[in-house]
N, C-alpha and C positions, 0 to 999 in steps of 0.2 A: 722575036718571039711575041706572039698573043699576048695580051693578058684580059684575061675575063674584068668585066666592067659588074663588081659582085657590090650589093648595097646590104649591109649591115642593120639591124632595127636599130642597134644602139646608134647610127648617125643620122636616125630617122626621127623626124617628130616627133615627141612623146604622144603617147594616146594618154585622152583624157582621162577614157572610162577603157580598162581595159576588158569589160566582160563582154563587151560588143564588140572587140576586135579591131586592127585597123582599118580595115573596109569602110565597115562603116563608117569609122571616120573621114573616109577618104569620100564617100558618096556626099556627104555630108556640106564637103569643103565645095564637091563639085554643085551641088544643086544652087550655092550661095550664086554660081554663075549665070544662073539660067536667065534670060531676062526675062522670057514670057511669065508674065505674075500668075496663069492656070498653071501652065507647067510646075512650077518652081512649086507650087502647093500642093498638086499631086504628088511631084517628085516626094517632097518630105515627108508628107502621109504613108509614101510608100515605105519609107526606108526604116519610119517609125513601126510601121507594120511587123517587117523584118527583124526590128531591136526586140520587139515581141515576143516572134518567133524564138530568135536567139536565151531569151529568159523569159521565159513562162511567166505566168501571172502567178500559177498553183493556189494555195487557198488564202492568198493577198485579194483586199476590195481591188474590185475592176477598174473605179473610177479613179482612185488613187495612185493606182499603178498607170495607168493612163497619164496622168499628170506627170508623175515622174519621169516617163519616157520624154515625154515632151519638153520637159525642165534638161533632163541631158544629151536632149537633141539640140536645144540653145545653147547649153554649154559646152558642147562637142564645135557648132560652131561658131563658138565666140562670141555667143550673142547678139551676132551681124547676121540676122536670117529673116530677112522680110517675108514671113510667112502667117497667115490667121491663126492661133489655134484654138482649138474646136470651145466653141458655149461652155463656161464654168471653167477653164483649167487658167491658171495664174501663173504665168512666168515670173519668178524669181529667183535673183541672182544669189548663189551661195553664202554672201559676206552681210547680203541683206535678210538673211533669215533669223529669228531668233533663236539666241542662244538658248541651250536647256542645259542649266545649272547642276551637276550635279551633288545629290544629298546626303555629305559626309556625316559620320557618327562624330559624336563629338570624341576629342582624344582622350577624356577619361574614361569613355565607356567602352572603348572600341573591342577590347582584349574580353569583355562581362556580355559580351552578343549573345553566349548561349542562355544568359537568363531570359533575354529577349526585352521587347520596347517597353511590355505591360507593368513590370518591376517598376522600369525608371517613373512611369506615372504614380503608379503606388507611392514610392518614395517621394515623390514631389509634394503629394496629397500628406502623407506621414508629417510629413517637415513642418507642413502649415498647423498641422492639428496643436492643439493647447497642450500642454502636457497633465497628464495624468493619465490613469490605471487604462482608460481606453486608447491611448497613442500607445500606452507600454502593449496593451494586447495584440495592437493590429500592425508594428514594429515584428511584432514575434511572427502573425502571421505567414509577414514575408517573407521573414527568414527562412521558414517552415516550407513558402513555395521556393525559392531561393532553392533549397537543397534538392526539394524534389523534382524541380528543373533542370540542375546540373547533373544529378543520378539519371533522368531522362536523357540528357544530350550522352553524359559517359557514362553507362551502365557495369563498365569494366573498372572502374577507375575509384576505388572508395573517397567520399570527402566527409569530413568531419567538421563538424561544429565550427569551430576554428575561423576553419577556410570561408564560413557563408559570413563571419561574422566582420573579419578583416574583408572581408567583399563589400558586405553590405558598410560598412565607415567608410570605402573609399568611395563608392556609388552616393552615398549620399552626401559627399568633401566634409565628415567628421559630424555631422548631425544629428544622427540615426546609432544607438547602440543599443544591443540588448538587456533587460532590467537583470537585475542580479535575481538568480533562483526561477530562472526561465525554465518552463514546460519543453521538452526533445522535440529537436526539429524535425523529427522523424514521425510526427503524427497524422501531415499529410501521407506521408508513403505509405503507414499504414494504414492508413483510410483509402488510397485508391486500390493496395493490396487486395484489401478486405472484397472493396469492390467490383474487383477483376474476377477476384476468386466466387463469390456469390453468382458473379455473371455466367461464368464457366458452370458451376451449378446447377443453376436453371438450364441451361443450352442443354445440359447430358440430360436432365430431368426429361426434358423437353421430347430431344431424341430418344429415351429409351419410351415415352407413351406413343410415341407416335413409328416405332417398329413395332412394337404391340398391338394397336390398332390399325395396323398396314398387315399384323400377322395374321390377325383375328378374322380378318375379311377376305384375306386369297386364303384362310383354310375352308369359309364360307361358302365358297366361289367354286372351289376345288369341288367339297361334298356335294353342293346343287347341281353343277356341271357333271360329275361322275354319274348319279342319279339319271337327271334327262338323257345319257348313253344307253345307261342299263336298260329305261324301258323303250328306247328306240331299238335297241338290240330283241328284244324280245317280240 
């Protein structure tokens, strides 16, 4: 009995890059052979051509994306590819690139994101000041944005007093409290309240003079226009 001579990908090669497929990588392996040094530089321009094709540039810089095809056309094969590449592009090997660090929150802040970065400076700036009636006032401030930052992220979610002020001692590790017989943290919200609603104001203001004088002018329009009929008609 037969048996078919069937090859598996799983007992194939790993592909490098798998969004070029193995072809490509197989073109790849083969141009390594070519001896003629034109050939072997056309062959790879071509193939890189094709890697192209295969993923678009779409609204990636050109020059960039260029680069990159060429950086995992070396690393497709092995790095062993005597070939030029083109003015300006820099082969580099993956382990030689630098690292980009990324930039954690710190861990007592991480859970306080929705007050956002601008608080923590506040705070920082707060800590430094001398104490007195101006550190007591600009302390309250924050508190004050504090609240109306957290009512902005949850609008569903009522917080209290309370909450900004056990916030604000642990944002600042115990440094930062509110003076006894503090003014409602609620005076920003109603200040931008106020603001909102003023704005809305004006807008309707706005819109009802200017359907008025949109009205004023096609009834204008109407009567001249009617007029020049009549005595055409006549």
């Amino acid at each position: 009995m037969n048996q078919l001579d069937i090859s598996y990908n799983t007992e194939r090669e790993v592909i490098r890059y798998p969004e070029y497929g193995r072809v490509i990588q197989g073109m790849l392996v083969f141009a390594k052979t070519i001896e003629d040094r034109y050939k072997r530089q056309k062959t790879v321009e071509s193939i890189i051509h094709m890697m192209q094709l295969i993923n678009p540039v779409g609204n990636r810089n050109l020059e960039d994306y260029r680069e990159k095809l060429w950086n995992h056309a070396f690393a497709i094969a092995g790095f062993d590819l005597d070939v030029t590449p083109p003015t300006g592009i820099l082969i580099v090997r993956e382990e030689e690139k630098p690292k980009i660090l990324s930039v954690e929150y710190p861990p007592t802040t991480k859970k306080f994101r929705h007050y956002g970065r601008g608080v923590q400076a506040l705070i920082a700036k707060a800590i430094e000041m001398p104490e007195g009636s101006k550190k007591e006032g600009f302390v309250e401030v924050i508190a004050s944005y504090m609240k109306l930052a957290y009512k902005t992220w949850n609008k569903e979610h009522y917080v209290s007093d309370d909450v900004v002020k056990d916030d604000l001692e642990i944002l600042s590790e115990g440094k930062l409290e509110l003076h006894e017989g503090h003014s409602s943290l609620d005076l920003l919200s109603i200040s931008a309240n106020k603001r909102d609603k003023e704005m809305m104001r004006l807008q309707q203001q706005q819109r009802q003079r200017n359907k008025q004088n949109g009205g004023g002018k096609n009834q204008q329009n109407y009567k001249k226009n009617y007029g020049n009929f009549r005595k055409r008609k006549k």
